[in-house]
Each structure stands twice: as structure tokens, then as C-alpha cells.
C-alpha positions in Angstrom: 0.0 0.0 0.0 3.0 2.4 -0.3 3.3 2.4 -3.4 -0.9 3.1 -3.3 -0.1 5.8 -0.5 1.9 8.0 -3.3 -0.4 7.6 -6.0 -3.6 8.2 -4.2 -1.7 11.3 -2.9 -2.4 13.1 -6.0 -6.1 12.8 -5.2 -6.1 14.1 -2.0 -4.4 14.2 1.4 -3.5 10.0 2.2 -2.7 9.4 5.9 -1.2 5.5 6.2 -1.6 4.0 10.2 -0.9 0.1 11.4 -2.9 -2.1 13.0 -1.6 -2.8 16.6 -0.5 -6.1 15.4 2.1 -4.9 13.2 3.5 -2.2 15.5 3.7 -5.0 17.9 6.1 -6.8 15.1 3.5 -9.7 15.0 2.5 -11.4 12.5 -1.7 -12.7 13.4 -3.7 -10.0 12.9 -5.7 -8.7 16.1 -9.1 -9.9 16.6 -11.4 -7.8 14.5 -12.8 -5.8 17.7 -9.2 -4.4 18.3 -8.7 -3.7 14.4 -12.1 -1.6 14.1 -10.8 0.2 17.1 -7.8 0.9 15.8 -9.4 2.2 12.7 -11.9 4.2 14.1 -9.3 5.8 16.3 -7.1 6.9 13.1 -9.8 8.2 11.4 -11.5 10.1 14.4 -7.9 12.1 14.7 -7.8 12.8 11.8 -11.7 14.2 11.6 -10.4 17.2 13.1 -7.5 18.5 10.7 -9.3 17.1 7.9 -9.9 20.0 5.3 -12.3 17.9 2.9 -14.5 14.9 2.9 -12.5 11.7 4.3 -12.4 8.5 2.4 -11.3 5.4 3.3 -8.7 2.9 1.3 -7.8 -0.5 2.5 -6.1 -3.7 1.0 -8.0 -6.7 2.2 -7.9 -6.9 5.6 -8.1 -3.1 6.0 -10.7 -2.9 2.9 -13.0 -4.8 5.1 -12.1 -3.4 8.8 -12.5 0.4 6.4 -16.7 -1.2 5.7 -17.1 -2.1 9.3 -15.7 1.4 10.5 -17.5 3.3 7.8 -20.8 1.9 9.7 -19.8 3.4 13.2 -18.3 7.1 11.6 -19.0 8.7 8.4 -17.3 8.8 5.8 -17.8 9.7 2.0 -16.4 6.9 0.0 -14.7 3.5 0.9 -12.0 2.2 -1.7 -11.3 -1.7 -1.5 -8.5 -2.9 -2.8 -8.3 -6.8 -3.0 -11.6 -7.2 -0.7 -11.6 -10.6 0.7 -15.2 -11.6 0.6 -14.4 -15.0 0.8 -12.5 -16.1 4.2 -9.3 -17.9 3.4 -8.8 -21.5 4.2 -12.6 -21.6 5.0 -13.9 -20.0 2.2 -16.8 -18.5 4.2 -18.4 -15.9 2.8 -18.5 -12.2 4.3 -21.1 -10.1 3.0 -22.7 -9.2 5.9 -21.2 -5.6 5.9 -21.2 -5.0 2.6 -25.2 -5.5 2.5 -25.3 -3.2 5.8 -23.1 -0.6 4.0 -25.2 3.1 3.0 -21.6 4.6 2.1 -20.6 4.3 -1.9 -17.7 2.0 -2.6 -15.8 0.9 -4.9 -14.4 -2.3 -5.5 -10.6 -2.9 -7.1 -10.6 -6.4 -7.7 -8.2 -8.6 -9.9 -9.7 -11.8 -11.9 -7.5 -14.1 -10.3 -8.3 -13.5 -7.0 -9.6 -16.5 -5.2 -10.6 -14.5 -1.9 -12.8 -12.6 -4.4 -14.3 -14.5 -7.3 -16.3 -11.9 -9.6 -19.3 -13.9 -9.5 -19.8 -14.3 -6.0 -19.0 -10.6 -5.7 -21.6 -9.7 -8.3 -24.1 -11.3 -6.4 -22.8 -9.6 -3.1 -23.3 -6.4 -5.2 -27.3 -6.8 -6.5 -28.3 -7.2 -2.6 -25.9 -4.3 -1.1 -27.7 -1.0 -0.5 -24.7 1.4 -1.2 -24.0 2.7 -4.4 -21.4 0.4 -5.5 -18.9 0.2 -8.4 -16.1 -2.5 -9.4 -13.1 -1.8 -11.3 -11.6 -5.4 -13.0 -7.8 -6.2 -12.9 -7.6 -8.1 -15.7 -5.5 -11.2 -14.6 -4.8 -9.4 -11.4 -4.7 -11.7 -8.4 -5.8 -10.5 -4.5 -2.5 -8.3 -4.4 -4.0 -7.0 -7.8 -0.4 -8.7 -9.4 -0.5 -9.4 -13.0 2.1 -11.7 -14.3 4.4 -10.5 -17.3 2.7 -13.1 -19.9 -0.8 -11.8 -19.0 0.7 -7.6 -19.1 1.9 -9.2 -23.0 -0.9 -10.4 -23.8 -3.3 -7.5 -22.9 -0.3 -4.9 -24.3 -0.1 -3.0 -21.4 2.6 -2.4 -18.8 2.2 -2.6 -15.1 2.3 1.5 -14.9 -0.9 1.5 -17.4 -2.5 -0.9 -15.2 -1.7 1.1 -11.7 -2.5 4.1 -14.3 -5.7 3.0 -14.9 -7.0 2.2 -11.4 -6.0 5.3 -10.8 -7.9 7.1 -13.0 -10.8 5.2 -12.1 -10.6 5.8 -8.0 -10.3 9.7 -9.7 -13.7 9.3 -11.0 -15.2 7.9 -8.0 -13.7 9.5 -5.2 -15.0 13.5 -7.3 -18.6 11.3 -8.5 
């Protein structure tokens, strides 16, 4: 998300925060009670400096720990890069936000990713009650990686790609 930090910086202001997990050099994520706290707190301290509407970006984890705190303060947009809708090594699905969600989002998701598979998202998407878009990675997986014979075949390069997600965030974040 660094790399995603200077790019979305040309939107708008980007302030980056870690979980307490990772400050704590571990590697298991906190229990999701302690991640929406964490959450919450960076974006309530930032409320108060704030000089235009705040939105929320996440990459998987923090895409979906961004829905659940978007539900307890308001925001004007969520981002989700790499959503995991679908738990990994259960494969449950987690909707449940989404469908609770009023706040628009919009969904970055690459074609390979198995935490994501475009159908069950679609799904996900006819029942949710937020305005909702979805940007495709061609051949992107959950990292939104594309690999070099799939960036060939499509004649793009990497930067076109990143270019335009870009471009598309852009669009949504000013809709």
C-alpha cells in the first residue's frame, strides 16, 4: 500500500496508520474488535484536521475493517483494494457488511483472486444497499499482481494498469 499511498496522494491528502499487530512486530492479525478500534481511532484524529470529505482505502484486511468502521463514523467513500469476501482456508463468505453498508464503494478487484471471485461478488453487489462500483484487474490476483505473460498479452505495462485504477478511483472519489 505504499506504493498506493503516493499515487492516491495526488487525489487528495493520504494518511497511512498500522494495525496494533504490526506495530507490535506480529505477525496474526488482532481480533477484529481491536482492528475496528484501531481504525476508528485513526480516522476520528484525523476528523479534526481534515480540510475535505474523508475516504477510506484499504487492501484486504483493511478494505473490510475500512466497511465495518465506515458503519460506526461517516465517511464519503470507501476504496477496497483486494476485498476478501471469501475467508481464506474456509472459504466463508463475508457479505454481511457489505449489505449493511449506506456509504458508496468501490471495488478494485483482480480476476484471479480466489478471496474474491467476480461472480460471488456480483451477487454480493445486486443485494448491497450502497452505491457500488467495481473496477476489473484483468488477470490481477488478490495483491492485484498481474504476471508478465498476462501484461503481453493485454499490451499493457504494469504502470498502465496502476494508471488506470487510478484514473478510475479519480472518478469515484469527485462522483
Amino acid at each position: 500500500m505504499q506504493e498506493w499511498a503516493e499515487r492516491l496522494s495526488t487525489v487528495g491528502d493520504v494518511t497511512r496508520f498500522d494495525y496494533p499487530y504490526v506495530l507490535a512486530g506480529r505477525k496474526r492479525p488482532d481480533p477484529q474488535p481491536v482492528l475496528v478500534a484501531a481504525h476508528r481511532e485513526a480516522l476520528v484524529s484525523l476528523r479534526d484536521s481534515s480540510k475535505g470529505p474523508l475516504v477510506l482505502a484499504g487492501k484486504s484486511m483493511g478494505s473490510r475493517i475500512g466497511c465495518h468502521v465506515s458503519l460506526l463514523e461517516p465517511v464519503a467513500c470507501l476504496v477496497c483494494f483486494g476485498y476478501p469476501l471469501r475467508a481464506a482456508g474456509s472459504g466463508k463468505l463475508r457479505d454481511a457488511v457489505l449489505c449493511e453498508l449506506t456509504t458508496p464503494i468501490l471495488f478494485v478487484q483482480g480476476t484471479r483472486d480466489p478471496l474474491c471471485p467476480l461472480d460471488d461478488l456480483a451477487k454480493v453487489r445486486a443485494r448491497m444497499r450502497a452505491p457500488n462500483e467495481l473496477f476489473v484487474v484483468e488477470g490481477g490476483d488478490h495483491s492485484l499482481g498481474i504476471t508478465a505473460r498476462s501484461l503481453k498479452e493485454q499490451g499493457l505495462s504494469r504502470a498502465d494498469v496502476d494508471a488506470r485504477i487510478l484514473s478510475a478511483i479519480e472518478r469515484f472519489v469527485s462522483a
